[in-house]
Biopython code that builds the backbone (N, CA, C, O; Angstrom):
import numpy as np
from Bio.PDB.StructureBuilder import StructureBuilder

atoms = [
    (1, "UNK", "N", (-38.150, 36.091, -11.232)),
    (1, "UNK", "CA", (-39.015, 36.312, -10.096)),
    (1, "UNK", "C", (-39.766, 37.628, -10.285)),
    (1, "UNK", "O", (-39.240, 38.714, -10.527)),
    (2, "UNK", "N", (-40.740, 37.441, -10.177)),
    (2, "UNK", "CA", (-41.698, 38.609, -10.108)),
    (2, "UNK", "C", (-42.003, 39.495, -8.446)),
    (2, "UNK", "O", (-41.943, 38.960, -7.338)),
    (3, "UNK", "N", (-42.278, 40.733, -8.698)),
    (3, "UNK", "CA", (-42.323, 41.538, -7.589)),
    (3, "UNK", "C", (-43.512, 42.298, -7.255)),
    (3, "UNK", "O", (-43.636, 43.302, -7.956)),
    (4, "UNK", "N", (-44.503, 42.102, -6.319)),
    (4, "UNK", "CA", (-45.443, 42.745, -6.594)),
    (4, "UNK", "C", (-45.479, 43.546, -4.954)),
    (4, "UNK", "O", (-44.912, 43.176, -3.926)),
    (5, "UNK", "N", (-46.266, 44.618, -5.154)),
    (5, "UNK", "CA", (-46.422, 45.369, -3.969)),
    (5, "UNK", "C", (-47.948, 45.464, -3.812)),
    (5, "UNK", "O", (-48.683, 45.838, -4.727)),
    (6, "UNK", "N", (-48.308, 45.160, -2.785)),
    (6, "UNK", "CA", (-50.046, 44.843, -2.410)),
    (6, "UNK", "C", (-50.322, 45.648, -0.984)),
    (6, "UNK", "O", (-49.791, 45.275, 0.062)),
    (7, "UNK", "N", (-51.355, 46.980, -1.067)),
    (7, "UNK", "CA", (-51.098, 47.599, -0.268)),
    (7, "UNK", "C", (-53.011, 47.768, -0.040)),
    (7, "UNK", "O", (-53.768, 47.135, -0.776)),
    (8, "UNK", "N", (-53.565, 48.745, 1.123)),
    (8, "UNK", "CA", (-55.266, 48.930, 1.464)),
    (8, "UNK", "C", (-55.300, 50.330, 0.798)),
    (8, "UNK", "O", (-54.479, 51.245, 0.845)),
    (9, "UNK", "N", (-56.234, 50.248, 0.302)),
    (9, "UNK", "CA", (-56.452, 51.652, -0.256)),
    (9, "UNK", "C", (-57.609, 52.476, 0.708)),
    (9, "UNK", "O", (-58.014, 51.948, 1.744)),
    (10, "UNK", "N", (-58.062, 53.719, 0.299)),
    (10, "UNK", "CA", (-58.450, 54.699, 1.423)),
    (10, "UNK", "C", (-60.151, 53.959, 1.569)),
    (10, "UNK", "O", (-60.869, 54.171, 2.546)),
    (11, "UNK", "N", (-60.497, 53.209, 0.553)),
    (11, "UNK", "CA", (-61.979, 52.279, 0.293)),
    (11, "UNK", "C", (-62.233, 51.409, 1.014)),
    (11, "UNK", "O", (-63.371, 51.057, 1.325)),
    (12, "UNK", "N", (-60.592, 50.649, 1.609)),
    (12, "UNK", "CA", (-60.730, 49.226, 2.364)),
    (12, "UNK", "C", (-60.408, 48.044, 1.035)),
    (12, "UNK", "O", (-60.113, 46.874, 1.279)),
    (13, "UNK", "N", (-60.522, 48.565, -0.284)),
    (13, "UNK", "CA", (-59.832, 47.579, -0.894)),
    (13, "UNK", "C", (-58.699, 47.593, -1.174)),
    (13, "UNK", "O", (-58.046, 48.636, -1.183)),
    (14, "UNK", "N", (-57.947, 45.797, -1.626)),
    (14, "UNK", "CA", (-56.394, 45.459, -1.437)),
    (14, "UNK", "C", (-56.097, 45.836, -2.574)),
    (14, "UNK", "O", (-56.725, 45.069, -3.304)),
    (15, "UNK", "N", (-55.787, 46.222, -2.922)),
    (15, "UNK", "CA", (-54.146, 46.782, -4.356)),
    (15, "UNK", "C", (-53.439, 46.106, -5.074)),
    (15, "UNK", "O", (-52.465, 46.848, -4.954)),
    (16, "UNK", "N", (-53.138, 45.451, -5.622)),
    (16, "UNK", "CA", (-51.767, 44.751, -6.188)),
    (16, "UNK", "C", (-51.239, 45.382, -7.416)),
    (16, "UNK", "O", (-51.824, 45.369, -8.499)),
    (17, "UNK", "N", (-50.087, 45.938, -7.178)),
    (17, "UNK", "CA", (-49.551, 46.507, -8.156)),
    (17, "UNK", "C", (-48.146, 45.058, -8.797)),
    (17, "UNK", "O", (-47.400, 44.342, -8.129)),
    (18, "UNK", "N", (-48.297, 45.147, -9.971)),
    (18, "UNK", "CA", (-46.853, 45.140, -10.626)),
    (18, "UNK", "C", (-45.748, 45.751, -10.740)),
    (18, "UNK", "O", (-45.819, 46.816, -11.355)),
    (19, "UNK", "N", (-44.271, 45.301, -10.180)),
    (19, "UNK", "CA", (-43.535, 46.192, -10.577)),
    (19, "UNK", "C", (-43.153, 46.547, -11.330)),
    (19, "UNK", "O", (-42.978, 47.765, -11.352)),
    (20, "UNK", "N", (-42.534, 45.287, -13.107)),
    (20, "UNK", "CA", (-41.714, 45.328, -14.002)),
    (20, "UNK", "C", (-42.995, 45.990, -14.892)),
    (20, "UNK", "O", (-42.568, 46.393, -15.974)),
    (21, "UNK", "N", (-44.691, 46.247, -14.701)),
    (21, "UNK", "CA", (-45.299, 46.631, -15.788)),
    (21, "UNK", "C", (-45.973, 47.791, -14.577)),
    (21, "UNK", "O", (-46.772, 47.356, -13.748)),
    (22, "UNK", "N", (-45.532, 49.428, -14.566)),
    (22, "UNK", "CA", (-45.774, 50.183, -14.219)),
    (22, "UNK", "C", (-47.315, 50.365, -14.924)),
    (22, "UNK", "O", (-47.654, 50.089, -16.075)),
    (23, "UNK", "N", (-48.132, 50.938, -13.793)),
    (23, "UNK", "CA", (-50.051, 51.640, -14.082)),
    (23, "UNK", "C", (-50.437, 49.876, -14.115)),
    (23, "UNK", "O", (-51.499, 49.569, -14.656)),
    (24, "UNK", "N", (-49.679, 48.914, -13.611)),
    (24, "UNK", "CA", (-50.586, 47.926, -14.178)),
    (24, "UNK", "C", (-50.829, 47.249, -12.394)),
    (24, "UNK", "O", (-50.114, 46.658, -11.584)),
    (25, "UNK", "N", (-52.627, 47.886, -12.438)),
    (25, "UNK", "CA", (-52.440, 47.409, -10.752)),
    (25, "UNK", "C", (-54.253, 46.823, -10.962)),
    (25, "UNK", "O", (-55.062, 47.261, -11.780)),
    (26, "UNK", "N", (-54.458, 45.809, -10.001)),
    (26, "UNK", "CA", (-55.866, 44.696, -9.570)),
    (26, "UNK", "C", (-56.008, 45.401, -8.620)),
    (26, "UNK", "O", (-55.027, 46.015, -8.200)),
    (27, "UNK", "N", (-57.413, 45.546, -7.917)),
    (27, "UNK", "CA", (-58.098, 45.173, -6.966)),
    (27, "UNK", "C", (-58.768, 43.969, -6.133)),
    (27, "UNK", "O", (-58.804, 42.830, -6.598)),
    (28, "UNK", "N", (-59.178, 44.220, -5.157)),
    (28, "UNK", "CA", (-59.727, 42.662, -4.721)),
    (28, "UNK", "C", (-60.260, 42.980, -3.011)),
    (28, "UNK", "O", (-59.897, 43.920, -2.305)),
    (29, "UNK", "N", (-61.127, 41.976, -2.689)),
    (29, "UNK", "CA", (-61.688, 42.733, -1.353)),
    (29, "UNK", "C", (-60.836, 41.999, -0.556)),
    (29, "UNK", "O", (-60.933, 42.239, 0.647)),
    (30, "UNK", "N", (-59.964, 41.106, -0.917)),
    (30, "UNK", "CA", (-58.711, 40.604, 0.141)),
    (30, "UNK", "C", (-57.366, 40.647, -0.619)),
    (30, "UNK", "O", (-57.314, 41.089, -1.767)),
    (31, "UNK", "N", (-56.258, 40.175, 0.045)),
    (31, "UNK", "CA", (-54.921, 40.299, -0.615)),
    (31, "UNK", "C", (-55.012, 39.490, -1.222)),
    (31, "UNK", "O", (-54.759, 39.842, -2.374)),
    (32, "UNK", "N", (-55.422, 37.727, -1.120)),
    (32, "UNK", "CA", (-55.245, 36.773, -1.675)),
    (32, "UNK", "C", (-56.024, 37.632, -3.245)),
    (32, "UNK", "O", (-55.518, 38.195, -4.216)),
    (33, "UNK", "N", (-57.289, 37.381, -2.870)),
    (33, "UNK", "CA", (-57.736, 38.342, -4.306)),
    (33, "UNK", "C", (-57.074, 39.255, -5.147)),
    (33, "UNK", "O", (-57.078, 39.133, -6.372)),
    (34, "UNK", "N", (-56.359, 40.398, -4.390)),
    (34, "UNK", "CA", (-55.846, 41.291, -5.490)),
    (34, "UNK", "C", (-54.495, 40.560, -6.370)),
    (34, "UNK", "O", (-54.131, 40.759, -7.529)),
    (35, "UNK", "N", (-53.863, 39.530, -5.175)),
    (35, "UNK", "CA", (-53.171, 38.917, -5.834)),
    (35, "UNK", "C", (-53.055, 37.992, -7.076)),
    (35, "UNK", "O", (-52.204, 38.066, -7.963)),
    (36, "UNK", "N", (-54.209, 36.993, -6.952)),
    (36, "UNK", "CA", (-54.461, 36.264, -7.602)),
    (36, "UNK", "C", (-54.586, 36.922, -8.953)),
    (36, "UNK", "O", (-54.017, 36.548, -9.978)),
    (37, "UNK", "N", (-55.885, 38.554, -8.750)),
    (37, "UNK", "CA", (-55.591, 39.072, -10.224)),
    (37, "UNK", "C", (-54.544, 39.718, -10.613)),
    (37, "UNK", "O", (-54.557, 39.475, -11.820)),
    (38, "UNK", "N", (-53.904, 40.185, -10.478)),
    (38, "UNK", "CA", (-52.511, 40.705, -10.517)),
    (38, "UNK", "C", (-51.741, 39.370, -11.615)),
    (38, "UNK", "O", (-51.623, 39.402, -12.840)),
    (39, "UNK", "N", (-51.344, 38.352, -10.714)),
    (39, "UNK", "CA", (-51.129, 37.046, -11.551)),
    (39, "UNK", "C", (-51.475, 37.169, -12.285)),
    (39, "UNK", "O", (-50.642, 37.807, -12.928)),
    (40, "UNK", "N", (-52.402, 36.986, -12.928)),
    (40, "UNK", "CA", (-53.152, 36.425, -14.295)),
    (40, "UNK", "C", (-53.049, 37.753, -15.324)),
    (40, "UNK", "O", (-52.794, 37.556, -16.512)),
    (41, "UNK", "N", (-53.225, 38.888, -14.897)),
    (41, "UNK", "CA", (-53.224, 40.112, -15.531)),
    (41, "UNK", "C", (-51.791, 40.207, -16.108)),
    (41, "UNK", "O", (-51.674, 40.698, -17.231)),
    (42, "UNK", "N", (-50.543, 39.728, -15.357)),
    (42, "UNK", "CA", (-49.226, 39.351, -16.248)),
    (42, "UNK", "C", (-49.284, 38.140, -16.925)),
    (42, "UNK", "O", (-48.900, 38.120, -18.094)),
    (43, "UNK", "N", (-49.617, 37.320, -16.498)),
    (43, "UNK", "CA", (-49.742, 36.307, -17.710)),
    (43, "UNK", "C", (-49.970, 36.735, -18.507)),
    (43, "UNK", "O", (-49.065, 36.716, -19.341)),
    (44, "UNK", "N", (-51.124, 37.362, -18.880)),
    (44, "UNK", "CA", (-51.839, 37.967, -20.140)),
    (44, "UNK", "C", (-51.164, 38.722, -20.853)),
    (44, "UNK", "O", (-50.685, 38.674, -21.986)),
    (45, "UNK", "N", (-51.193, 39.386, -20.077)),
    (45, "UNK", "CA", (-49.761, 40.539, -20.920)),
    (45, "UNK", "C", (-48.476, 40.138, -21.490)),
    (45, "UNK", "O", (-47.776, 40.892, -22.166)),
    (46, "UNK", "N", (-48.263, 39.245, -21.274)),
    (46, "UNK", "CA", (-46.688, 38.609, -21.587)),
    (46, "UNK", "C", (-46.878, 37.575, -21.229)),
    (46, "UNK", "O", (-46.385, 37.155, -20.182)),
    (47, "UNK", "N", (-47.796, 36.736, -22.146)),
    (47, "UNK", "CA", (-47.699, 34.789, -21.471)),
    (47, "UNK", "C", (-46.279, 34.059, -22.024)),
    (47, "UNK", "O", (-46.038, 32.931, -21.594)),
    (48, "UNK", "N", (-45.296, 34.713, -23.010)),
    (48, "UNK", "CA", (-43.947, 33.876, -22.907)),
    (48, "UNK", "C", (-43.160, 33.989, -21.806)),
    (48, "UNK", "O", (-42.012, 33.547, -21.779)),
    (49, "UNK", "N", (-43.767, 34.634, -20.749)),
    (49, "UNK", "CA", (-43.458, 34.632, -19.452)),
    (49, "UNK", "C", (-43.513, 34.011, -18.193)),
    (49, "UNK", "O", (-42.976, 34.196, -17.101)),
    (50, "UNK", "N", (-44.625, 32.917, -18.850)),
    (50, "UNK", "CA", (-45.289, 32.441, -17.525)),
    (50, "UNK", "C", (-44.347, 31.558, -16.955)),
    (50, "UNK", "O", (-44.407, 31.549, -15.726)),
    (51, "UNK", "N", (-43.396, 30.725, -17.505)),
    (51, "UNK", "CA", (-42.759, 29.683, -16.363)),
    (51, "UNK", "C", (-41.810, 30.535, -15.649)),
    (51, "UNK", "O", (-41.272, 29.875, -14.760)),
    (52, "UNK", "N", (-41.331, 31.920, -15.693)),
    (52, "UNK", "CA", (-40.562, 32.560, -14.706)),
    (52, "UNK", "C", (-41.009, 32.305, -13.343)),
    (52, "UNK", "O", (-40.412, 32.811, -12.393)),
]
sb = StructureBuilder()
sb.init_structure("model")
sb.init_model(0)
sb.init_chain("A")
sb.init_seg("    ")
for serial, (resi, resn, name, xyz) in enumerate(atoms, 1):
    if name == "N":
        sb.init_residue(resn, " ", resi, " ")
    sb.init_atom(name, np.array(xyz, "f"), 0.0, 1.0, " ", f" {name:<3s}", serial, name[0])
structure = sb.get_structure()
């Protein structure tokens, strides 16, 4: 299971940080957005990961 923390920054945009890959954080002008990139940005990084 993956853990992410998605928070507003001082701009009005959403955040999504990774936990298990520290400095590794998306933006997005909604949560669904920062989330979505967040997702894919670990895939990438470690796709023998993806069916976790």
């Amino acid at each position: 299971m993956r853990e992410f923390i998605i928070y507003q920054d001082d701009d009005g945009a959403w955040v999504a940080e990774a936990k298990e890959l520290p400095g590794v954080h998306m933006k997005g002008r909604t949560q669904q957005e920062a989330l979505d990139k967040i997702q894919t940005a670990v895939k990438i990084y470690n796709p023998c990961r993806c069916g976790d």
